[in-house]
VMD Tcl script that draws the C-alpha trace (Angstrom):
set ca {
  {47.06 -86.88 -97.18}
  {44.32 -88.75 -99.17}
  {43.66 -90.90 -96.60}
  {43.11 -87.84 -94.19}
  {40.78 -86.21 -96.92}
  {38.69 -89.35 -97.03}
  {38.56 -89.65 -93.13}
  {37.26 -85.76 -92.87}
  {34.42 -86.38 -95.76}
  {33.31 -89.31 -93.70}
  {33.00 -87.79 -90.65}
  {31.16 -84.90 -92.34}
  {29.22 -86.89 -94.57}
  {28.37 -89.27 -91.11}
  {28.18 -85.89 -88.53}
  {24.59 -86.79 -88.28}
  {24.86 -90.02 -87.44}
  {27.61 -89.83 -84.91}
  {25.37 -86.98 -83.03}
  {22.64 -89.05 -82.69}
  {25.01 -91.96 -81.43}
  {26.43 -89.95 -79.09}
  {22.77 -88.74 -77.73}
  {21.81 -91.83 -77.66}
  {24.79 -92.88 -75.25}
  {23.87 -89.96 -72.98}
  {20.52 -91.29 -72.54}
  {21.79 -94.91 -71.83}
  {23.82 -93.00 -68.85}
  {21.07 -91.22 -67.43}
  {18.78 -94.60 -67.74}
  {22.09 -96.72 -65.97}
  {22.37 -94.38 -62.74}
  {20.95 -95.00 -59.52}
  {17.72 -92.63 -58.95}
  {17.91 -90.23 -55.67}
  {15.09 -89.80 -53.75}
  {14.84 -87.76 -50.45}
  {13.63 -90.55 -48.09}
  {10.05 -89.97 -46.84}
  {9.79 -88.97 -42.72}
  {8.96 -92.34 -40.86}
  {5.71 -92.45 -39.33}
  {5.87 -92.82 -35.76}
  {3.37 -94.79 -33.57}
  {0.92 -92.45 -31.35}
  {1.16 -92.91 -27.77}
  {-1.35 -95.17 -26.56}
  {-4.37 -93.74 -24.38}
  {-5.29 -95.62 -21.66}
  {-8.96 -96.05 -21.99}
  {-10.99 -96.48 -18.91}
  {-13.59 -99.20 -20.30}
  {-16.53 -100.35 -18.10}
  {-15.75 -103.40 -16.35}
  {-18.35 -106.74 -16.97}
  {-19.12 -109.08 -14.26}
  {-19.46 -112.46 -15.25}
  {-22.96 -113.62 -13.97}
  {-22.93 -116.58 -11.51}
  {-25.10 -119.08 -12.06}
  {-28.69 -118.78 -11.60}
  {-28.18 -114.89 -12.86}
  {-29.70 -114.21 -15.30}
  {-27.80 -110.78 -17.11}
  {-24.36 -109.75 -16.80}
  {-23.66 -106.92 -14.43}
  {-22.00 -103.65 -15.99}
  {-20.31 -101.19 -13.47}
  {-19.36 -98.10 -15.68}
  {-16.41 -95.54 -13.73}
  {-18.26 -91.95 -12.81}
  {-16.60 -89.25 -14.18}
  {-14.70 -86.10 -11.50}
  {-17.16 -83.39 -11.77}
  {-15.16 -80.36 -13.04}
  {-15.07 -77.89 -9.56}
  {-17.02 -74.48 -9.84}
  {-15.51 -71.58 -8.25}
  {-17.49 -69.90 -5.24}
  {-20.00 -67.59 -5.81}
  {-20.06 -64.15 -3.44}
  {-22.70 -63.96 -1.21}
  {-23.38 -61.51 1.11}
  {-25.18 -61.43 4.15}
  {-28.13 -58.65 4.97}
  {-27.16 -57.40 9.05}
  {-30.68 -57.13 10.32}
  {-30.93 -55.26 13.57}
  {-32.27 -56.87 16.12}
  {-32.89 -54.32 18.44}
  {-36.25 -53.09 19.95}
  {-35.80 -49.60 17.96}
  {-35.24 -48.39 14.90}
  {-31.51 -48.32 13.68}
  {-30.92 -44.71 13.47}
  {-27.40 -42.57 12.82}
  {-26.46 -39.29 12.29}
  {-22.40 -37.55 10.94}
  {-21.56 -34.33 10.61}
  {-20.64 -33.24 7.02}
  {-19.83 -30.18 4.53}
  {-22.88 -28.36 3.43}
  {-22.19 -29.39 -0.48}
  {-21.94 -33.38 0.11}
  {-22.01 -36.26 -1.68}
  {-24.39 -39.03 -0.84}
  {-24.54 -42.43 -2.16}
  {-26.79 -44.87 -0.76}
  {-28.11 -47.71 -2.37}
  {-31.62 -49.84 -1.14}
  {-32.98 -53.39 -2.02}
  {-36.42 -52.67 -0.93}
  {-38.63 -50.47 1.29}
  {-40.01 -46.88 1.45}
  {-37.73 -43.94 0.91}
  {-38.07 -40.41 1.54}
  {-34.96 -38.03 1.48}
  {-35.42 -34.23 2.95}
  {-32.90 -31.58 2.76}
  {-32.73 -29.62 6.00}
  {-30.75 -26.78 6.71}
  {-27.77 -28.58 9.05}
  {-24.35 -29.66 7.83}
  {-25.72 -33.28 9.24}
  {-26.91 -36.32 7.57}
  {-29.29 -38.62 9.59}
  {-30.49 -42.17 8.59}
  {-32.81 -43.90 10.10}
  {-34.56 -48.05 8.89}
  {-37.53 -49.13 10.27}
  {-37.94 -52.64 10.60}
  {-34.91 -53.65 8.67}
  {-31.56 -53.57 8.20}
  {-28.51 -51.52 10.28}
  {-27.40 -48.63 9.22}
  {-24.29 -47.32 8.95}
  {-21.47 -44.38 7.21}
  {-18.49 -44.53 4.92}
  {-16.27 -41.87 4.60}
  {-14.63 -41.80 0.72}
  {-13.52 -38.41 0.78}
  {-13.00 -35.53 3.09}
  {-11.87 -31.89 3.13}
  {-10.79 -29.74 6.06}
  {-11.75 -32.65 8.35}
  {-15.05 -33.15 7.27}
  {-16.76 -35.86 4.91}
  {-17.76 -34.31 1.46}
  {-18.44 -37.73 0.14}
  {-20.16 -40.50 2.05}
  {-21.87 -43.68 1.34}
  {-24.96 -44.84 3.55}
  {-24.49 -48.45 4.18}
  {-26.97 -51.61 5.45}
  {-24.11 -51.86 8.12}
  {-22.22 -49.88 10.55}
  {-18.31 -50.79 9.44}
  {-17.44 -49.50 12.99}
  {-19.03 -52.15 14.91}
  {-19.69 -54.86 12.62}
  {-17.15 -57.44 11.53}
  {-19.32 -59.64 9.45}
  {-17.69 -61.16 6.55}
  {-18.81 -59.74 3.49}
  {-22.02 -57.77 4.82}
  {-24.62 -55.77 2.57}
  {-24.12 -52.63 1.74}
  {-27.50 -52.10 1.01}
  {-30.33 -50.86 3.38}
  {-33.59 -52.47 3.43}
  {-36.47 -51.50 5.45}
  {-39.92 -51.29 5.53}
  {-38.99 -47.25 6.22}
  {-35.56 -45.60 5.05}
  {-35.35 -41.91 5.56}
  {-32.63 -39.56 5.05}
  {-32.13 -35.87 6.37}
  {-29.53 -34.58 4.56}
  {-28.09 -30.27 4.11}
  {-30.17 -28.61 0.92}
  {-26.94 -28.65 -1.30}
  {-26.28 -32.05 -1.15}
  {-26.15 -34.18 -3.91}
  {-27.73 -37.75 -3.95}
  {-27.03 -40.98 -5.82}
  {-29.68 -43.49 -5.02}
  {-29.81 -47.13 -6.59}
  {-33.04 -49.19 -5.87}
  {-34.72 -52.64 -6.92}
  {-37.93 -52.59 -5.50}
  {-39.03 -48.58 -3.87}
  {-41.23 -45.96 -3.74}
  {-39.19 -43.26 -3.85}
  {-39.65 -39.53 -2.63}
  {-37.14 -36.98 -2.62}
  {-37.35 -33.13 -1.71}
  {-35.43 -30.41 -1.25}
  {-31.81 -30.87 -2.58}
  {-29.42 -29.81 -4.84}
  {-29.06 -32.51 -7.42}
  {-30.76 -36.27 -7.39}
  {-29.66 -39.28 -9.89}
  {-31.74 -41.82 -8.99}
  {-32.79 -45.61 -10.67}
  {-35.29 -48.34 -9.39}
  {-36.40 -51.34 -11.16}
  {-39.86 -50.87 -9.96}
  {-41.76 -48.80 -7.82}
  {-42.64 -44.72 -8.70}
  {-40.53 -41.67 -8.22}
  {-41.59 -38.46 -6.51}
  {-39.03 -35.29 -6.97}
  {-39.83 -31.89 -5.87}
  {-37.66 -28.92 -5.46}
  {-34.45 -29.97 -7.13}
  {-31.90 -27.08 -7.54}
  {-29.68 -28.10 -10.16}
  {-30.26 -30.96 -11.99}
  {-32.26 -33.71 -12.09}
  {-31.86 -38.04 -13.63}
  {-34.24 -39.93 -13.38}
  {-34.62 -43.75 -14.14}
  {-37.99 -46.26 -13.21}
  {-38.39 -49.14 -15.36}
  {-42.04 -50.05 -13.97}
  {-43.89 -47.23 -11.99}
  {-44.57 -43.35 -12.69}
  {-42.17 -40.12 -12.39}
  {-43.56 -36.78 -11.24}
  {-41.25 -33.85 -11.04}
  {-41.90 -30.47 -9.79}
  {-40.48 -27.22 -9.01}
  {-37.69 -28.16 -10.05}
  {-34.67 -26.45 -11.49}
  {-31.51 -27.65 -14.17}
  {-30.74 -29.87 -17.05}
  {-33.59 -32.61 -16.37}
  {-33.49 -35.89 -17.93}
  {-36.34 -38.62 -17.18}
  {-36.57 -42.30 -18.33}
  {-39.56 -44.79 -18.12}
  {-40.24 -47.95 -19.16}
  {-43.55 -48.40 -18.41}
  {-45.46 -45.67 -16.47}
  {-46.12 -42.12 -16.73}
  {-43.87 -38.83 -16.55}
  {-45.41 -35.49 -14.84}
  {-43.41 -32.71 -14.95}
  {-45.08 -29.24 -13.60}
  {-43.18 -25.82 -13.48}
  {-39.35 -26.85 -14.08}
  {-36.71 -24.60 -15.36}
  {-32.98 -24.29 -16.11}
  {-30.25 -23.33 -13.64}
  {-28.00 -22.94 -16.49}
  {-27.90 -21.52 -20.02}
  {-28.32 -24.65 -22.23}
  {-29.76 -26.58 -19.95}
  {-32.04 -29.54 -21.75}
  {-35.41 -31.19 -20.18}
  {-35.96 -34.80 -21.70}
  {-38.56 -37.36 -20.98}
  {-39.10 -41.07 -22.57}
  {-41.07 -43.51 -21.89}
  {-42.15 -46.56 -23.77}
  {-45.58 -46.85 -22.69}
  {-47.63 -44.33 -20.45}
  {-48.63 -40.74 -20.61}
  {-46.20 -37.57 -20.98}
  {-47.39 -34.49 -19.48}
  {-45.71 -31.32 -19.00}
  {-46.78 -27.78 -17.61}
  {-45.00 -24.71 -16.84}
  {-41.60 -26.37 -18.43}
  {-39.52 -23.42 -18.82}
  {-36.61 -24.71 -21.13}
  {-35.69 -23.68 -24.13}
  {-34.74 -27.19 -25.40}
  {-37.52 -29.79 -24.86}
  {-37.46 -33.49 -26.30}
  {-40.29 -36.58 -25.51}
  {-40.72 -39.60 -26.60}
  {-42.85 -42.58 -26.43}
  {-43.93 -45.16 -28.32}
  {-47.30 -46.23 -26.21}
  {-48.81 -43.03 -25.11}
  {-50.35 -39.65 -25.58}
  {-48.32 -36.34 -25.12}
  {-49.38 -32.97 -23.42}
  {-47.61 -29.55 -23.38}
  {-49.19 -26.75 -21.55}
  {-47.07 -23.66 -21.89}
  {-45.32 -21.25 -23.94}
  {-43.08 -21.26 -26.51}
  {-40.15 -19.25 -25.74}
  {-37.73 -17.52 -28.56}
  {-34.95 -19.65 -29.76}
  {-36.75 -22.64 -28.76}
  {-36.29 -25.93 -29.98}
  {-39.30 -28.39 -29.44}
  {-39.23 -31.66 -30.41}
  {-42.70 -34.10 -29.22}
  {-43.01 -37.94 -30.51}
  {-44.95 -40.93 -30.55}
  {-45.64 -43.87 -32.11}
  {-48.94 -44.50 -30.87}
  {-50.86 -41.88 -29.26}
  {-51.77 -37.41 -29.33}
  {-50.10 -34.50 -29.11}
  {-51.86 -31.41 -27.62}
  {-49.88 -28.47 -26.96}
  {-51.86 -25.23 -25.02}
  {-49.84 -22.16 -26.08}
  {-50.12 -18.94 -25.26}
  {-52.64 -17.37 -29.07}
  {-49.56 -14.84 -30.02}
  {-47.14 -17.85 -30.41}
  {-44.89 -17.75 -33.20}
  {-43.49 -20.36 -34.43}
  {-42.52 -22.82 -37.19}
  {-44.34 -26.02 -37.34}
  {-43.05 -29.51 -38.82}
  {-45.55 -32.15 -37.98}
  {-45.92 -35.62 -39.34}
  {-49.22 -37.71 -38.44}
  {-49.07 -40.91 -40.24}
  {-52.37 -42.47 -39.36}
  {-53.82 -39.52 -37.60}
  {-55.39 -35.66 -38.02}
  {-54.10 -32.44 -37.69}
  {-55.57 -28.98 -36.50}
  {-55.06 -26.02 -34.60}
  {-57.17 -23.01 -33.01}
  {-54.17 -20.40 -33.84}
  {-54.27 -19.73 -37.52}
  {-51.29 -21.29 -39.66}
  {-49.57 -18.78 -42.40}
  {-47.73 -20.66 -45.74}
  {-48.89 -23.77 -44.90}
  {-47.51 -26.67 -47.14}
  {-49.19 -29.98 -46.78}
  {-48.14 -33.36 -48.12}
  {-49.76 -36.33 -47.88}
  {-49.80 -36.69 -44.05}
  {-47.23 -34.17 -43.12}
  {-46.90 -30.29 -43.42}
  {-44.97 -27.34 -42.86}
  {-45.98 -24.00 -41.39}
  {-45.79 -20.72 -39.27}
  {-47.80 -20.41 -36.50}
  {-49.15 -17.32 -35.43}
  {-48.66 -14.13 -37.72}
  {-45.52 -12.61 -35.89}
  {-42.22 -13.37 -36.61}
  {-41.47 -17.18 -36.16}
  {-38.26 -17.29 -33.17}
  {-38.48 -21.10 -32.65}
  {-39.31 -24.36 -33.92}
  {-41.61 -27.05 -33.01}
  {-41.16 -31.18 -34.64}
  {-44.25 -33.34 -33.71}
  {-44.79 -36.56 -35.34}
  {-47.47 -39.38 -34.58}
  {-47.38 -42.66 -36.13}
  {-51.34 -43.23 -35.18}
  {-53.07 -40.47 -33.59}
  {-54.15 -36.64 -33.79}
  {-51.93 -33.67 -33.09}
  {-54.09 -30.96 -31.73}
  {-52.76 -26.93 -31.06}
  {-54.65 -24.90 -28.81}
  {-55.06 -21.40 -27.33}
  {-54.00 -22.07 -23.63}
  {-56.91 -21.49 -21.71}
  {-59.43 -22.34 -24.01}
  {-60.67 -25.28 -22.72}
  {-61.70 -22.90 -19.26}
  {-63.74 -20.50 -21.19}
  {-67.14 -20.87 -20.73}
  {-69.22 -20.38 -24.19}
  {-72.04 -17.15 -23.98}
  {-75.49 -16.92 -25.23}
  {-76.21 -20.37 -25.83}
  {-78.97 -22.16 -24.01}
  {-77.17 -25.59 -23.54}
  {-74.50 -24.05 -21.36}
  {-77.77 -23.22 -19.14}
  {-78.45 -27.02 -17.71}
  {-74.17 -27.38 -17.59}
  {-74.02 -24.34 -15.49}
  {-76.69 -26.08 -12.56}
  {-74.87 -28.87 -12.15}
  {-72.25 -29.15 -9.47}
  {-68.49 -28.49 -10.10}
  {-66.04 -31.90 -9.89}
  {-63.23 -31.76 -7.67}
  {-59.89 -31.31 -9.17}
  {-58.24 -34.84 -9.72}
  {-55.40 -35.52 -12.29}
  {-57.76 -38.66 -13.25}
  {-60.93 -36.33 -14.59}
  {-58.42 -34.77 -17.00}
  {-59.94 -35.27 -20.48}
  {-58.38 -35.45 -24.16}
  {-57.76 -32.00 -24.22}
  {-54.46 -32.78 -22.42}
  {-54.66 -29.59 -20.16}
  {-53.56 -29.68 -16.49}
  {-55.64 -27.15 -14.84}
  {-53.53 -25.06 -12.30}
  {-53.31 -27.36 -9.19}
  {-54.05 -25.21 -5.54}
  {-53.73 -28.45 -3.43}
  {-50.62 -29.48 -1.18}
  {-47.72 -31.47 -2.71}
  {-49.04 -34.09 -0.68}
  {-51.96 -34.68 -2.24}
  {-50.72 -34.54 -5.72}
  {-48.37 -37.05 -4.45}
  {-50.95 -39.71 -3.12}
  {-53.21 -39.41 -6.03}
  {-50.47 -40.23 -8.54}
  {-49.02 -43.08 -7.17}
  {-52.48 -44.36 -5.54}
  {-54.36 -44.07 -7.93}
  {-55.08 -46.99 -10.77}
  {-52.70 -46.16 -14.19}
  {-55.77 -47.08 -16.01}
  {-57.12 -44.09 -14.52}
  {-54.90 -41.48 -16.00}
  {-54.35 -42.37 -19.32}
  {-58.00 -41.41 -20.83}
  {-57.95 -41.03 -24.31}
  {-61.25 -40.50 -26.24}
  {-61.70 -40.58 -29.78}
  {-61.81 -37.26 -31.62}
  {-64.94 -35.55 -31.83}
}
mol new
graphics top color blue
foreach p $ca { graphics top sphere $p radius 0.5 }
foreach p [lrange $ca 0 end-1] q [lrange $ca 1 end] { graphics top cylinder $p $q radius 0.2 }
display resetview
């Protein structure tokens, strides 16, 4: 029993020491066995390329430099490009054609160059005809009680001709179209002088060459990136787009309630007379701006440029409220302006005394915005001796080129004809005049 009690107070007098031999021994064990390690992937070889290297001829003797011949590389194929093929007709006369359609048809017709006038006639008929140029030929897309409603004018006649992919397009030194009054026309263009007359609705685009359109029925689109636009007596929502050129647009209404007239142009004139709508926006950023009519209630007129006037000739018992903004420019009017608030180079006011029933936006980055009485410029002054020497002298013809910076088109009593020829005749230089402010 003594020996047990000595054994005990040993161990607890040596715990310590036999816990840190133990640890120690633990450590030993850990330090003895074999480390693990996840074996790292091998690396296998890449494939080997086989490089094509340029071959060297050993020179011969009495050569003087080796001789490299290099291998030419496969040129990579291109895939075909389309061409098609323009049928000419080669006959001593005109190609001419003519189909019988619905009165309310569809035409689309596209050109690559030439003349083109389109008429509207009173028969359910639509004749072609290319002078010097092209064949000419129809495609029915869509018909109703066994007669075409929708047909496209081609540069071919798909009857007869079995070329492989032919042009569609006509081209003539001459293309002229008779088509019914109600028909509707889709005309595409690159290089044309286009005239068009007498139909229901027109969307029309050339990259260069002017556009004539006079009575239009019911709507009006109108695209030229170089030439001028003239519309007239025309009717519906109008839309016009120039790049460079001018826009004309003389007594043109709406078919429809709503309907909007719009006319940009990024440099040339805008000039409008007798424009009926109640919504009218122009724009252009190289160019002066005329309006010559009245301002009808529950208008909204908005008139734009960066560079260039505005003149508008209203009726002198317009109402109306005026926002205009003239950066570099002048403001004035001949109708007296009521709570006029002016800031800077911009102001707010009413014209007229009456009750203001629409509202008119002009803004001009560099020029003058001018309001006059319409007919002012006509009236001849009284009692003053200068006018004496002004009245002997003889009166100028009327020509859209002596128009002077009072904006005004003076009512025109000539033929559409020869409004026509002096617009797209005559130099543009010619009818964009603008004189400095007096």
């Amino acid at each position: 029993m003594n020996r047990l009690k000595i054994i005990l107070n040993s161990i607890n007098s040596n715990g310590k020491a036999i816990a840190f031999f133990l640890a120690a021994l633990y450590c030993l064990s850990f330090q003895s066995a074999p480390a693990q390690q996840t074996p790292l992937p091998e690396k296998k070889p890449l494939p080997k390329t086989k490089t094509t290297s340029p071959t060297i001829v050993t020179p011969k003797p009495g050569t003087t430099a080796p001789t490299v011949i290099t291998p030419n590389p496969r040129p990579l194929p291109t895939p075909p490009r389309e061409t098609k093929r323009v049928v000419v007709n080669e006959g001593y006369t005109a190609a001419e054609k003519a189909i019988q359609t619905e009165s309310k048809v569809t035409i689309n017709l596209c050109v690559i160059e030439g003349s083109v006038r389109i008429n509207g006639w009173d028969r359910d008929e639509v004749r072609a005809y290319v002078g010097a140029g092209s064949q000419v030929g129809f495609k029915i897309v869509q018909e109703r009680n066994k007669k075409p409603v929708w047909v496209s004018v081609l540069g071919f006649d798909p009857k007869t001709n079995k070329e492989v992919k032919p042009e569609d397009c006509l081209s003539g030194s001459d293309i002229e179209l008779d088509v019914p009054r109600n028909a509707t026309i889709n005309l595409e263009s690159g290089e044309s002088q286009i005239k068009i007359e007498s139909v229901a609705r027109v969307a029309v685009k050339t990259l260069s060459g002017g556009i004539y359109l006079n009575d239009i029925a019911y709507g009006i689109e109108a695209t030229t990136y170089e030439g001028d636009l003239m519309v007239e007596k025309s009717s519906g929502r109008i839309t016009l787009n120039n790049t460079s050129g001018n826009i004309i647009a003389l007594d043109a209404a709406p078919s429809d309630v709503g309907d909007i007239f719009k006319a940009k142009t990024n440099s040339g004139r805008i000039t409008l007379k007798g424009i009926e709508h109640r919504v009218i926006e122009t724009g252009t950023i190289s160019g002066s701006t005329t309006f010559d009519g009245e301002l009808l209630s529950g208008g909204q007129y908005t008139f734009t440029t960066q560079n260039g006037s505005i003149v508008l000739a209203v009726p002198p018992d317009s109402a109306c409220k005026i926002t205009a903004w003239f950066g570099f420019g002048a403001f004035n009017s001949e109708i007296p302006l009521v709570n006029t608030l002016k800031k800077e180079q911009s102001l707010t006011a009413q014209l007229g005394s009456g009750e203001a029933t629409c509202n008119v936006n002009l803004k001009t980055g560099s020029g003058v915005i001018r309001i006059r009485k319409q007919g002012s410029e006509n009236r001849a002054p009284e009692n003053k001796e200068k006018d004496k020497s002004d009245k002997e002298k003889p009166a100028k013809p009327v020509s859209l080129k002596l128009i002077d910076d009072s904006c005004l088109i003076p009512a025109l009593t000539v033929d559409l004809n020869f409004i026509f020829d002096v617009v797209f005749t005559q130099p543009r230089d010619a009818m964009q005049i603008d004189k400095k402010p007096q």
